[in-house]
MARPADREN-797459 format. One line per 2 residues: number of its first residue (from 0); their letters; for each residue y, z, x of N, C-alpha, C. Coordinates in pm, 1 decimal. Layout:
NUM	a	Y Z X Y Z X Y Z X | ...
% end
This chain:
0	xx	7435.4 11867.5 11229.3 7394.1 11915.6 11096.4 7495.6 11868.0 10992.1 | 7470.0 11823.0 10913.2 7515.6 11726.6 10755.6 7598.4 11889.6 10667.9
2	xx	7718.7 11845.7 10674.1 7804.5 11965.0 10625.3 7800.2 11943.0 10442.3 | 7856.6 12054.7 10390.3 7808.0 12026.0 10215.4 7903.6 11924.1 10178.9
4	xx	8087.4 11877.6 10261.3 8147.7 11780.0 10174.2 8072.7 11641.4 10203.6 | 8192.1 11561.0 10151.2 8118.7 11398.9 10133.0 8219.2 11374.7 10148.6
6	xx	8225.3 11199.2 10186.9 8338.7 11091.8 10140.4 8272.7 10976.7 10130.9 | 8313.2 10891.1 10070.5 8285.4 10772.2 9949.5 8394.3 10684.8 9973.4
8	xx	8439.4 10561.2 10006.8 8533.2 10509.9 10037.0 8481.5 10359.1 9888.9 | 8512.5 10302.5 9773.5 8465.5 10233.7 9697.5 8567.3 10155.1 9691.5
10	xx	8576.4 10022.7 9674.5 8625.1 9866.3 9574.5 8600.7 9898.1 9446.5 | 8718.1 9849.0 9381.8 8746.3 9856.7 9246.0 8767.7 9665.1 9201.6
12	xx	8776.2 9631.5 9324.2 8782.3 9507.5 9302.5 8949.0 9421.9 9262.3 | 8992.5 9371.2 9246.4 9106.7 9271.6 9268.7 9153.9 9301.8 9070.8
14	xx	9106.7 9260.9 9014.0 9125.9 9286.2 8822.2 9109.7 9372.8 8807.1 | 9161.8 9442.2 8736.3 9181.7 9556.5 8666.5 9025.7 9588.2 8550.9
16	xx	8915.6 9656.5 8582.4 8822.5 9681.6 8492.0 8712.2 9523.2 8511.5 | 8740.4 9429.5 8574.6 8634.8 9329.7 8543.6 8613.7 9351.1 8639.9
18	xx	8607.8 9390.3 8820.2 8543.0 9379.3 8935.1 8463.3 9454.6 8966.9 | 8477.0 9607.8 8876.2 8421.5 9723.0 8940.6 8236.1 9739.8 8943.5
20	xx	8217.8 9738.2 9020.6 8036.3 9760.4 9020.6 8049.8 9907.4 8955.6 | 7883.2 9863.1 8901.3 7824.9 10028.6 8850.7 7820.4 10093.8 8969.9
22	xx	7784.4 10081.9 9100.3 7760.9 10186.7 9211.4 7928.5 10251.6 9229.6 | 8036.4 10198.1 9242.5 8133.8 10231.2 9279.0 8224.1 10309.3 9114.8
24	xx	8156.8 10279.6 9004.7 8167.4 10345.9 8864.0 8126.6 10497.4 8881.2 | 7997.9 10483.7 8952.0 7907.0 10612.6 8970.1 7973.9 10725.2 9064.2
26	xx	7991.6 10647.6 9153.6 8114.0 10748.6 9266.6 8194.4 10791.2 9203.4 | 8294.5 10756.2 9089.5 8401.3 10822.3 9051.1 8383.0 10892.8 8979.1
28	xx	8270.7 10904.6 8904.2 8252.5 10970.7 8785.0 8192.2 11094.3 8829.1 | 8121.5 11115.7 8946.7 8088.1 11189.8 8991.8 8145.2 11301.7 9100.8
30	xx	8258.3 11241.0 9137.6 8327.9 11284.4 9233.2 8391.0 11427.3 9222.1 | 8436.2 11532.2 9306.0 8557.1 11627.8 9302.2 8665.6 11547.7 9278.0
32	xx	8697.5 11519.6 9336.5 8818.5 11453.8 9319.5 8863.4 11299.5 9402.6 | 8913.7 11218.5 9327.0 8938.1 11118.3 9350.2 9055.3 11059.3 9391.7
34	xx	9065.8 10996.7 9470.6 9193.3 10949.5 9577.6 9247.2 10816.6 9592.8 | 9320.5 10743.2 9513.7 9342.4 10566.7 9516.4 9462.3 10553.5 9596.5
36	xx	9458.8 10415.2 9658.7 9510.0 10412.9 9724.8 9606.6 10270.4 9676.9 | 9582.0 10224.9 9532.3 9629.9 10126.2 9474.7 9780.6 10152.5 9438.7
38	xx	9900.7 10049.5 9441.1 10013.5 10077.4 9432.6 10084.5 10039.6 9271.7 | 9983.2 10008.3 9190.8 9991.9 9949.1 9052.0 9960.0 10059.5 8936.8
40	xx	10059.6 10108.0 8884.1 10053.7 10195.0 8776.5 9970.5 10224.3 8714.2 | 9925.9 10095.7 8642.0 9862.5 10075.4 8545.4 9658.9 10075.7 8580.9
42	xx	9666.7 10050.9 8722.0 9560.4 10060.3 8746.8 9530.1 10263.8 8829.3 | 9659.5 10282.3 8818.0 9627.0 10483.9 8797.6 9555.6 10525.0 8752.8
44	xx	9658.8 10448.3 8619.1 9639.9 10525.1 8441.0 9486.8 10494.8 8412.0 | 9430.6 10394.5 8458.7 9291.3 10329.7 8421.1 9177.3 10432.5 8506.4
46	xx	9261.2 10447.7 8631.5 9148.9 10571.6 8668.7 9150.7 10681.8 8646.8 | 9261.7 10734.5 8582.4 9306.5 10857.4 8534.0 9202.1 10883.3 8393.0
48	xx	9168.6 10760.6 8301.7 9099.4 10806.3 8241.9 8906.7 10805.4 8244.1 | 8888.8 10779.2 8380.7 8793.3 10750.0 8410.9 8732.0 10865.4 8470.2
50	xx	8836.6 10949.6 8530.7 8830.6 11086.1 8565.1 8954.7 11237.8 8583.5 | 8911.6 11324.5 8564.0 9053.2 11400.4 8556.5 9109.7 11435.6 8677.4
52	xx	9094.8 11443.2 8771.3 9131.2 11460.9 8936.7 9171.4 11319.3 9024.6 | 9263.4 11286.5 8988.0 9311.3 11148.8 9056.9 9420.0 11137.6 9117.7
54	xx	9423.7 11150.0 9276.0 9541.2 11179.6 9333.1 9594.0 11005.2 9383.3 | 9711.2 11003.8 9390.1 9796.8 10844.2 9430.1 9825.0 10939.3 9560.5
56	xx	9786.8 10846.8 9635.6 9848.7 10819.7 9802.9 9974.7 10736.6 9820.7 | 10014.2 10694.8 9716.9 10126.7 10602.5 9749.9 10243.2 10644.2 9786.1
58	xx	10256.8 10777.1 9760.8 10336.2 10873.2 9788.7 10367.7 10901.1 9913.8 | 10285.3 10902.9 9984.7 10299.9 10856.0 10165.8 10380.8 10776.3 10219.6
60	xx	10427.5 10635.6 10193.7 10488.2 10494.5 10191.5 10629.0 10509.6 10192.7 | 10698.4 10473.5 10271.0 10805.4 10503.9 10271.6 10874.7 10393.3 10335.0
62	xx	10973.4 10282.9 10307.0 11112.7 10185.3 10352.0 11109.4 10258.7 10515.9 | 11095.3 10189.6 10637.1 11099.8 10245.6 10736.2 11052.0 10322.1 10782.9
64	xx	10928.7 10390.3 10702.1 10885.7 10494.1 10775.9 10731.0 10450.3 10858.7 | 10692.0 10446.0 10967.9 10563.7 10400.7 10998.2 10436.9 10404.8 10961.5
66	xx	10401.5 10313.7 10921.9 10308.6 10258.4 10904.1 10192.2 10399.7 10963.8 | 10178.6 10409.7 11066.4 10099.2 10478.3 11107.2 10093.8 10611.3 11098.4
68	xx	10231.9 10693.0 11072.2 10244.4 10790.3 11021.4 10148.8 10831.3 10888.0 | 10203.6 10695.2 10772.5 10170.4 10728.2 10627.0 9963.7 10696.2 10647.3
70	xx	9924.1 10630.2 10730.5 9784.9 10620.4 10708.8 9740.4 10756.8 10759.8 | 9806.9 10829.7 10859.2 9760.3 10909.8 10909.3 9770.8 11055.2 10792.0
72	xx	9854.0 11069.4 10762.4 9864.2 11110.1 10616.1 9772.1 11135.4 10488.0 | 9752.0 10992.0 10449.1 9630.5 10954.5 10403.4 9509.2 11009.1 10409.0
74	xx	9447.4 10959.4 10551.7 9342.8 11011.6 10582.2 9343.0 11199.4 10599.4 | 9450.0 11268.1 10632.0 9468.1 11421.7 10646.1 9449.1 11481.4 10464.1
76	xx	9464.4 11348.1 10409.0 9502.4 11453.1 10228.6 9341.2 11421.8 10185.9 | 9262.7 11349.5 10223.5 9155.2 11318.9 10193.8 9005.5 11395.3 10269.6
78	xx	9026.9 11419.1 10392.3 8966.1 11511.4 10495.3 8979.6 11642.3 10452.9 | 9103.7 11690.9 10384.8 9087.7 11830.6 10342.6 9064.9 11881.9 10263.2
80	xx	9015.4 11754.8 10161.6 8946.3 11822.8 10024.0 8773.9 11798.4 10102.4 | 8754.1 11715.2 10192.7 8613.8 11704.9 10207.5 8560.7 11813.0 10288.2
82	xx	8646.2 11870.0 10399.6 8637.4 12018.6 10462.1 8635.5 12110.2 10382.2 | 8705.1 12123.7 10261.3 8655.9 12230.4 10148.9 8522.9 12196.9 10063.0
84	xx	8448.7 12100.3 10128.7 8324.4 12108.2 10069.5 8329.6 12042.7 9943.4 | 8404.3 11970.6 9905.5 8397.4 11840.6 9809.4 8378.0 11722.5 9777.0
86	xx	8335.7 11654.4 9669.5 8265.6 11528.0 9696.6 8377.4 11449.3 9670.0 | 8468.8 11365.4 9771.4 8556.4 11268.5 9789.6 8521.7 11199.0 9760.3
88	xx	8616.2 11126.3 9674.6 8575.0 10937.9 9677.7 8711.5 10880.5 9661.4 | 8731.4 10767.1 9751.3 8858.8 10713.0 9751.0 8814.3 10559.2 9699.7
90	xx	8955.1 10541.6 9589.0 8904.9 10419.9 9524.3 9038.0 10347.7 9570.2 | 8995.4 10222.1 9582.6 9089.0 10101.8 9680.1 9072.2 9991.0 9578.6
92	xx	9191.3 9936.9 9599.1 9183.6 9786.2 9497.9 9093.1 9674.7 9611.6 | 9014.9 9622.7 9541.5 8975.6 9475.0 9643.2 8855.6 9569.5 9684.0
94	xx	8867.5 9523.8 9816.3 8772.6 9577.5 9903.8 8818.9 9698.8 10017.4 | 8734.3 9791.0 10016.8 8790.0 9929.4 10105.1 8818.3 9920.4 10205.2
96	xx	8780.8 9830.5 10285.3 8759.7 9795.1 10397.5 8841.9 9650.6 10474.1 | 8902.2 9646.3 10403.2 9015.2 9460.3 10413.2 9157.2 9507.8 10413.1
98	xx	9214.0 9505.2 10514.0 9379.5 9609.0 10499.1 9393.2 9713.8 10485.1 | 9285.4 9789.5 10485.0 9269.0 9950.2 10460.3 9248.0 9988.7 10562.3
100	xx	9340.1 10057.8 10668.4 9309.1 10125.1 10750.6 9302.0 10255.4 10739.8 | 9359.9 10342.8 10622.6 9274.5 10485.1 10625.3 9144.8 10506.8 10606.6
102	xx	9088.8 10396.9 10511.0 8950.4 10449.2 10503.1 8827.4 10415.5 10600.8 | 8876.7 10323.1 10690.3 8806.2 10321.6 10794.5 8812.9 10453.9 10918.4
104	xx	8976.3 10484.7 10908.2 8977.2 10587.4 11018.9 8933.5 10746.1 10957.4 | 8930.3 10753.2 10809.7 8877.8 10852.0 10720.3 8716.1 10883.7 10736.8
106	xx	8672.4 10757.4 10758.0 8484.4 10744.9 10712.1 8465.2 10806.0 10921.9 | 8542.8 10703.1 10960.5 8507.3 10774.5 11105.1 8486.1 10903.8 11158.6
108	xx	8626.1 10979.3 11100.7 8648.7 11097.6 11109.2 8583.3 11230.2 11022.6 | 8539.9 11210.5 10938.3 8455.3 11296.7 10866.2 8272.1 11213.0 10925.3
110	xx	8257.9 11142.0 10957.9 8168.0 11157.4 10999.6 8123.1 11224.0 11175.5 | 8243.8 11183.4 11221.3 8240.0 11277.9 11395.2 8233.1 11421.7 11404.4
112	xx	8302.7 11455.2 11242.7 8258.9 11588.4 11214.9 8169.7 11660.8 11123.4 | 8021.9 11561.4 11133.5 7944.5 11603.3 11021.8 7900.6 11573.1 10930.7
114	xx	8008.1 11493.4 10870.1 8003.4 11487.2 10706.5 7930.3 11363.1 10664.1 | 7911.0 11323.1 10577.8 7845.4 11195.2 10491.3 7979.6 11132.0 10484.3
116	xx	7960.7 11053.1 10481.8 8076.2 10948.5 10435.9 8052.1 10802.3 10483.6 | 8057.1 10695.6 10399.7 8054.6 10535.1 10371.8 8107.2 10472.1 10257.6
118	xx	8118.6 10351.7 10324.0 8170.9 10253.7 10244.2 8108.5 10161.1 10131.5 | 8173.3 10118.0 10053.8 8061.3 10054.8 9919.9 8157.6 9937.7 9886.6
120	xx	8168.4 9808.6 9923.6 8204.8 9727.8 9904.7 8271.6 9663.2 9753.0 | 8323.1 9550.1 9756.4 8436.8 9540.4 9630.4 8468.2 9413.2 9640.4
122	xx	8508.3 9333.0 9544.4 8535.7 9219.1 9533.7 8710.7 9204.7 9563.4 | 8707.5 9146.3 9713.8 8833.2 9158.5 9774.1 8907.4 9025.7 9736.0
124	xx	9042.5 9038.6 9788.9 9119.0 8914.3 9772.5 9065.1 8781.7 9816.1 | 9002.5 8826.8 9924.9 8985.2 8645.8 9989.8 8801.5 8617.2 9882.7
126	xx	8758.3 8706.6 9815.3 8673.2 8572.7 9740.4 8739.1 8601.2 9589.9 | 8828.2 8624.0 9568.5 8943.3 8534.2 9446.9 8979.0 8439.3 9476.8
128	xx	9036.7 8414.6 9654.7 9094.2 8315.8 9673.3 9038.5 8186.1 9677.3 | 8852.2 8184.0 9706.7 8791.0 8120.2 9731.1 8752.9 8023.1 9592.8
130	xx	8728.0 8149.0 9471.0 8729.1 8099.9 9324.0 8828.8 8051.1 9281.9 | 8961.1 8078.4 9293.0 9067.1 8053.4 9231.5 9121.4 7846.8 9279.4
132	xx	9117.9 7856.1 9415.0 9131.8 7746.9 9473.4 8997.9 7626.3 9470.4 | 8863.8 7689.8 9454.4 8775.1 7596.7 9488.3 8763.8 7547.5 9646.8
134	xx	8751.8 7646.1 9663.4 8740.2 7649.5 9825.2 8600.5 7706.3 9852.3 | 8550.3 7635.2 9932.4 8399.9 7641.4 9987.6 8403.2 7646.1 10143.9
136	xx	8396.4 7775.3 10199.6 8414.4 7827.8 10348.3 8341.2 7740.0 10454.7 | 8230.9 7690.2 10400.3 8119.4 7640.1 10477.1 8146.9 7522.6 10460.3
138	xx	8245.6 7419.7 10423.0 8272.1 7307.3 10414.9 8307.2 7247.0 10542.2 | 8418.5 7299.5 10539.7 8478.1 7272.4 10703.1 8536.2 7406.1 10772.1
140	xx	8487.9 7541.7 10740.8 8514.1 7655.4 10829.5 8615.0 7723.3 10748.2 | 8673.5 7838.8 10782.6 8759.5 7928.5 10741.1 8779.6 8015.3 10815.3
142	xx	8965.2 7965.7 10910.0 9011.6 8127.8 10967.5 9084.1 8197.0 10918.1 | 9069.1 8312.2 10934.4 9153.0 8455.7 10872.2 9231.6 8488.6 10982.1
144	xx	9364.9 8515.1 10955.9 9464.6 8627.1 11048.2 9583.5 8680.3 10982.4 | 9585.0 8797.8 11004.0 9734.3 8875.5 10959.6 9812.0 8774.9 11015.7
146	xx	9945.9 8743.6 10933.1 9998.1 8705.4 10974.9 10135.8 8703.5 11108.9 | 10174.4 8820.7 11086.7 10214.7 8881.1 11235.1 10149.2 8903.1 11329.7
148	xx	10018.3 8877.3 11333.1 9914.0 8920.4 11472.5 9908.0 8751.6 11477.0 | 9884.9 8681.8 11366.1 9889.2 8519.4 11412.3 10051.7 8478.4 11526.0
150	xx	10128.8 8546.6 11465.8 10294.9 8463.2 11523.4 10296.5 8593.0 11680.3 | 10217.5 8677.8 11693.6 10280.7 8771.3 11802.7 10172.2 8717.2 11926.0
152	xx	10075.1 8706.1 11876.0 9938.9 8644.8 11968.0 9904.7 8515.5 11996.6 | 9870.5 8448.3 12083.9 9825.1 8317.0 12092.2 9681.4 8319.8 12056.2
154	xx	9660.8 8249.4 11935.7 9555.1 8185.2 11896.6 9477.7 8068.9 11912.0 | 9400.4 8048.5 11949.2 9317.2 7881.0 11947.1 9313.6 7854.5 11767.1
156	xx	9383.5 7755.9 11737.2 9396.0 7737.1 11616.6 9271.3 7631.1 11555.4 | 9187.7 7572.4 11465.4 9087.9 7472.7 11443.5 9142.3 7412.1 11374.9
158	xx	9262.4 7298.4 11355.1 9339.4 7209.0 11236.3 9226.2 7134.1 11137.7 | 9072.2 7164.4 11188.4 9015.4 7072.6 11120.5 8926.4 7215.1 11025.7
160	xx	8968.7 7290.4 10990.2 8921.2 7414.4 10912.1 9044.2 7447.7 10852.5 | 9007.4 7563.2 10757.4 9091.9 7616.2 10723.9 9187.2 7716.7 10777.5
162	xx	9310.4 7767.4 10709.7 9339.4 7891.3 10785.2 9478.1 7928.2 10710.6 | 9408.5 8081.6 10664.8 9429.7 8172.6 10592.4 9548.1 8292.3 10641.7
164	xx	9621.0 8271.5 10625.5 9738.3 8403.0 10673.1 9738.2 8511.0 10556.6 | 9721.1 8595.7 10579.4 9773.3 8762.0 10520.3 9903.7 8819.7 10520.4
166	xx	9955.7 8878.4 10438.4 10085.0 8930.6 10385.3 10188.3 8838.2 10490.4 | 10220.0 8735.9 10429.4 10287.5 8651.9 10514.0 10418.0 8725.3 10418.8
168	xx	10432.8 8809.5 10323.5 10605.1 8883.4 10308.9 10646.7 8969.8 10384.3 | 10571.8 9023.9 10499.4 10615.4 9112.1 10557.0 10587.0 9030.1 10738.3
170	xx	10620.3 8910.6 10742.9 10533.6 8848.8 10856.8 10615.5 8862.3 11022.0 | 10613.4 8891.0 11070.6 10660.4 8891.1 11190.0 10770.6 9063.1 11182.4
172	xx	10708.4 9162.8 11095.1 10762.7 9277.1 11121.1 10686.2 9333.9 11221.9 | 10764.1 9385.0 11332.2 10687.3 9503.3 11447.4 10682.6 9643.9 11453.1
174	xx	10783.2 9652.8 11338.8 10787.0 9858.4 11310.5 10730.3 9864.7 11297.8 | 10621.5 9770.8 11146.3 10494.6 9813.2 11047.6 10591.4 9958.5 11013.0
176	xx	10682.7 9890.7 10970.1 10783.7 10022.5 10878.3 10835.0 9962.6 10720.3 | 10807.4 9834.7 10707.3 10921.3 9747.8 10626.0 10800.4 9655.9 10503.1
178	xx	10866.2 9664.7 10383.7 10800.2 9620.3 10325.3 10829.2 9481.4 10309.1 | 10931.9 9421.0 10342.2 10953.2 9284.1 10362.0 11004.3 9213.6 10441.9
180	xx	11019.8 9119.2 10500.6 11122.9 9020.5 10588.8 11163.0 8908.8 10536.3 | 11197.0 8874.8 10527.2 11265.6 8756.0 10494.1 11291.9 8604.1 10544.9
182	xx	11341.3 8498.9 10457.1 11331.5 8347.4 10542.6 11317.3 8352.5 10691.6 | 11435.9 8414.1 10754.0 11461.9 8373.6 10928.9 11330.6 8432.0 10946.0
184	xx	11243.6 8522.7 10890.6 11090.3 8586.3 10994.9 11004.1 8440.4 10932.8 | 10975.7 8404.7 10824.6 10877.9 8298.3 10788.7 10951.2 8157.8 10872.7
186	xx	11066.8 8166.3 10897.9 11115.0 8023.2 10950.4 11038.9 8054.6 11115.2 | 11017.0 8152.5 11153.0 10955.0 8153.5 11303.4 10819.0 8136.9 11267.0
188	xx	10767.8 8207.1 11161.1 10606.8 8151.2 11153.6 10566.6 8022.8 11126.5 | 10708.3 7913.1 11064.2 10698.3 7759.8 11032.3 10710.8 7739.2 11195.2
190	xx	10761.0 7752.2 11262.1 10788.6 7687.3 11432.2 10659.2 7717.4 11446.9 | 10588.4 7841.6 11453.0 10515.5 7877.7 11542.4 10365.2 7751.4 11487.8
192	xx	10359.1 7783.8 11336.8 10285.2 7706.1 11258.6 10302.1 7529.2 11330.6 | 10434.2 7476.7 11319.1 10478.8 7330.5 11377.8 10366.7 7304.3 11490.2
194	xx	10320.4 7385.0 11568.3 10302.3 7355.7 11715.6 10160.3 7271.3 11707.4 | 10130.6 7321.1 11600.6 9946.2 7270.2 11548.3 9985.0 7174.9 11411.5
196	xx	10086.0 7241.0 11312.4 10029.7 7125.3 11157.3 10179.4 7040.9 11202.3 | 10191.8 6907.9 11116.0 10335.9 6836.4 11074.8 10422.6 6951.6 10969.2
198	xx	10527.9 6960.2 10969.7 10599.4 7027.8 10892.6 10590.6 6969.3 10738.3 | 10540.0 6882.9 10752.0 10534.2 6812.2 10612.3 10417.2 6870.2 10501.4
200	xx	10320.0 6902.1 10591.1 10157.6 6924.4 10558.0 10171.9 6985.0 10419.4 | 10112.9 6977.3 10331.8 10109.9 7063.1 10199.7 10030.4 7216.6 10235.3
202	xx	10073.4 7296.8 10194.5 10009.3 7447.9 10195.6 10012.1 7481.4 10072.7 | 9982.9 7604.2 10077.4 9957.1 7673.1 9932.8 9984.0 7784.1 9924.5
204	xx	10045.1 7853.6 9847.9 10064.2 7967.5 9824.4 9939.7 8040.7 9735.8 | 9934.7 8183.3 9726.1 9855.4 8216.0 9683.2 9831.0 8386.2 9674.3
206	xx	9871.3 8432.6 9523.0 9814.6 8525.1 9482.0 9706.8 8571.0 9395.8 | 9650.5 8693.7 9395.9 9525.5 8714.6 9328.9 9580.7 8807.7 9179.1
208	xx	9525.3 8795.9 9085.4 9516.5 8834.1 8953.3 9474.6 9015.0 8978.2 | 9593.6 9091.1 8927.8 9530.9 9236.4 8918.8 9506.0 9270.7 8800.4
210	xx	9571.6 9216.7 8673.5 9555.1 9228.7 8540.9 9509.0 9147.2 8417.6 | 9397.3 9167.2 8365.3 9314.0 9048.4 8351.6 9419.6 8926.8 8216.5
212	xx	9547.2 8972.5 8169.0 9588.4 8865.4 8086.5 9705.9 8817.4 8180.0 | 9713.8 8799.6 8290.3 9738.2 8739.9 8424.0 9722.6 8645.6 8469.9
214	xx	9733.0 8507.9 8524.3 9706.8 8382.1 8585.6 9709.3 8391.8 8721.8 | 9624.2 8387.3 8814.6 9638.5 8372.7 8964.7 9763.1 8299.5 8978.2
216	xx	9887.8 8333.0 9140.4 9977.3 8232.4 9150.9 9947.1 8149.1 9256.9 | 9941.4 8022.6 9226.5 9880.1 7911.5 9327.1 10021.5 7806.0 9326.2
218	xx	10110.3 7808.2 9454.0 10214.0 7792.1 9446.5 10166.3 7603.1 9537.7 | 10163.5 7549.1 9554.1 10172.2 7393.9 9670.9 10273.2 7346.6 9743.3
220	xx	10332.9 7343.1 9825.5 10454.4 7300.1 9889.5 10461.6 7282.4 10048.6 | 10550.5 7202.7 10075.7 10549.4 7162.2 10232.5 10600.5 7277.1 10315.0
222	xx	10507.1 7247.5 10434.8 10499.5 7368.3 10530.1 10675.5 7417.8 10584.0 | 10761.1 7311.3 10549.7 10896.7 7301.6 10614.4 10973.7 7430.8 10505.6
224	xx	10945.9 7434.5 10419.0 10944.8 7439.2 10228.6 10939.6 7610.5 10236.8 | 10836.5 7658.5 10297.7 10797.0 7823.4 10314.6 10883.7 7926.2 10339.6
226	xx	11028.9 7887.3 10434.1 11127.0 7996.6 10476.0 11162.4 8061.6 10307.5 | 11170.3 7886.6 10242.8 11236.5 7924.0 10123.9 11225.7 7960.6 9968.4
228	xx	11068.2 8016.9 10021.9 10967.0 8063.4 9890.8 11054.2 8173.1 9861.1 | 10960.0 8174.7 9749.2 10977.6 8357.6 9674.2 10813.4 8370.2 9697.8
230	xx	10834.5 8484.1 9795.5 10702.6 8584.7 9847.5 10698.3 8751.9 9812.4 | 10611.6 8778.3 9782.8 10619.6 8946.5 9842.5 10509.0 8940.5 9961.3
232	xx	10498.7 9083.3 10001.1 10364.8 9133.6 10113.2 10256.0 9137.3 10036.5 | 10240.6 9087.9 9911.7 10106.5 9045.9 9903.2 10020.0 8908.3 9864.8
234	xx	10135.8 8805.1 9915.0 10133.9 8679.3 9924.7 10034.3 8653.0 10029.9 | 9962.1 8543.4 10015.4 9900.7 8473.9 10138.6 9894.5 8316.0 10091.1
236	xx	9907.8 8272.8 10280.8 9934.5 8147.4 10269.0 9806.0 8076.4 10335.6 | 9770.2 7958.2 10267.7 9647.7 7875.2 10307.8 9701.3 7750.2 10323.2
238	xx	9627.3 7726.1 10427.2 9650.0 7594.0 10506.5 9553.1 7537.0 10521.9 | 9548.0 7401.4 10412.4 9414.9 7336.3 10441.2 9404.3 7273.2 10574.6
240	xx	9315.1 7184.3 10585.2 9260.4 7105.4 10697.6 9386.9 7001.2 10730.4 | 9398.2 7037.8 10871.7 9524.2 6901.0 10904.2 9487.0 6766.3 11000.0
242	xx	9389.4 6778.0 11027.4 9304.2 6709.4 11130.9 9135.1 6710.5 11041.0 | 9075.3 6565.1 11083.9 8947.6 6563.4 11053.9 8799.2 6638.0 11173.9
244	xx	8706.4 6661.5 11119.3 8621.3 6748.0 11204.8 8584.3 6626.2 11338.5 | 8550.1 6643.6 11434.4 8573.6 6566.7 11580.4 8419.4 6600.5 11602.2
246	xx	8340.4 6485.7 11584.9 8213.6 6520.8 11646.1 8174.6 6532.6 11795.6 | 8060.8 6609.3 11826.6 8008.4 6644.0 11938.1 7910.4 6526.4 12004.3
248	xx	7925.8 6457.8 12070.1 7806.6 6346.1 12091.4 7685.8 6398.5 12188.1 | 7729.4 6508.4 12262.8 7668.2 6578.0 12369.9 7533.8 6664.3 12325.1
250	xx	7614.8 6738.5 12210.9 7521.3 6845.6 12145.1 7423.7 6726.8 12026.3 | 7503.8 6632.2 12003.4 7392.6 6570.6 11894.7 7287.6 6518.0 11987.8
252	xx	7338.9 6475.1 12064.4 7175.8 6403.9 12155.6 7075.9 6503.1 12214.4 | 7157.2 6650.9 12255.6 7087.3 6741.1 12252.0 6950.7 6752.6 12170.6
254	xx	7049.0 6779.3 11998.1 6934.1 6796.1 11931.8 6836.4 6696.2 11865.9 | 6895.1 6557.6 11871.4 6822.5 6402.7 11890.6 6686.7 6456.8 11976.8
256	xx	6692.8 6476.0 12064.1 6584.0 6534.4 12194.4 6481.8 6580.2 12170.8 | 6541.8 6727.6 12092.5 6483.8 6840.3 12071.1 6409.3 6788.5 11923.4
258	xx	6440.0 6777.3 11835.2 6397.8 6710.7 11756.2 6248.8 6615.1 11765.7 | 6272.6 6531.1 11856.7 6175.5 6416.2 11914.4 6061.0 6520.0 12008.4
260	xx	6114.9 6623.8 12047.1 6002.1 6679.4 12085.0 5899.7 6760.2 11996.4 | 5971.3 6823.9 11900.8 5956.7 6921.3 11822.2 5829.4 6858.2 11737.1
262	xx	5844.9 6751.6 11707.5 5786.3 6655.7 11616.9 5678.8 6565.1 11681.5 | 5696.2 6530.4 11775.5 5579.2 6445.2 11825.4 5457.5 6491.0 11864.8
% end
């Protein structure tokens, strides 16, 4: 049986006021109270006047303190306004659902117990990144990986696609306590990187615009070059194509075949 609270998990989108859909407008305006999970002041103050009940989670976050602690947190300050029978809505920069692990383990959990609760999508970082760069996914492919799950895991890498690393400023941390690491952690993700591209390869740096009189930062430089960026954890690094696409002769005669049958 469907209990009287709610939760609402919404994208606000990557810019400040230009991403937000009317559906995810409607959630807030309507809400008990509202819950962001954005770490940018200024995008508070913007929901602060959008509604009068606007709690910051950022307050959770803590230099060393785990990662899993503060989501768990999160999701407990948000569950207990929806157990008192209120209409939650948590507003997320980007997309709710892309690095957000409370509101996935939030929507789970109020729904195992009852409640309404879903997600409403948002214009996340990776299609800024796609506009910003002129990057077309379907060209020659596009992989995504955190970047510490890329350097801790063995991956089958595709040199002839793309491939996209996530918060490469915090890259090869294992507390998930730390908001940054530094050269010696990116100089192991350049080795680990070496094994597939030339150290020479051009990459790209790449941040997304939160404030619209802002310029995306689209940084270019050799893969050798990266220990010695200026990054934060919300940097990501793209790596175009280092190898050309390798055709299949097996599968084309396949469909040579199939084709000739299809048709005759």
């Amino acid at each position: 049986m469907s209990r009287s609270g709610s939760l609402v998990c919404v994208g606000i989108g990557m810019t400040l006021g230009s991403h937000i859909t009317p559906l995810a407008r409607s959630y807030i305006d309507n809400a008990d109270v509202v819950f962001t999970g954005t770490s940018d002041g200024v995008i508070e103050l913007w929901l602060a006047k959008m509604h009068p009940d606007v709690r910051s989670l950022q307050s959770f976050y803590r230099e060393g303190k785990p990662r899993s602690e503060t989501y768990q947190q999160m999701v407990d300050a948000m569950l207990m306004e929806v157990r008192a029978g209120k209409k939650v809505c948590g507003a997320f920069y980007g997309h709710p659902g892309v690095f957000a692990v409370p509101t996935h383990k939030a929507i789970e959990m109020a729904r195992r117990e009852g409640y309404s609760a879903h997600m409403e999508p948002g214009v996340s970082a990776e299609d800024c990144l796609y506009a910003d760069l002129g990057i077309d996914p379907g060209k020659y492919g596009c992989q995504h990986y955190e970047a510490s799950q890329y350097m801790l895991y063995r991956r089958r890498i595709d040199t002839s696609a793309y491939l996209v690393l996530w918060q490469i400023g915090v890259a090869g941390d294992r507390s998930l306590a730390r908001f940054a690491t530094g050269p010696a952690y990116r100089q192991v993700l350049v080795d680990v990187l070496a094994r597939d591209y030339d150290p020479g390869h051009e990459v790209i740096l790449y941040k997304a615009v939160t404030l619209p009189m802002h310029q995306p930062r689209i940084e270019r430089l050799l893969l050798r070059d990266l220990p010695a960026a200026d990054v934060d954890m919300h940097m990501t690094l793209v790596i175009p194509p280092g190898s050309k696409l390798q055709a299949d002769p097996t599968v084309r005669e396949w469909l040579t075949e199939l084709d000739m049958r299809t048709t005759a």
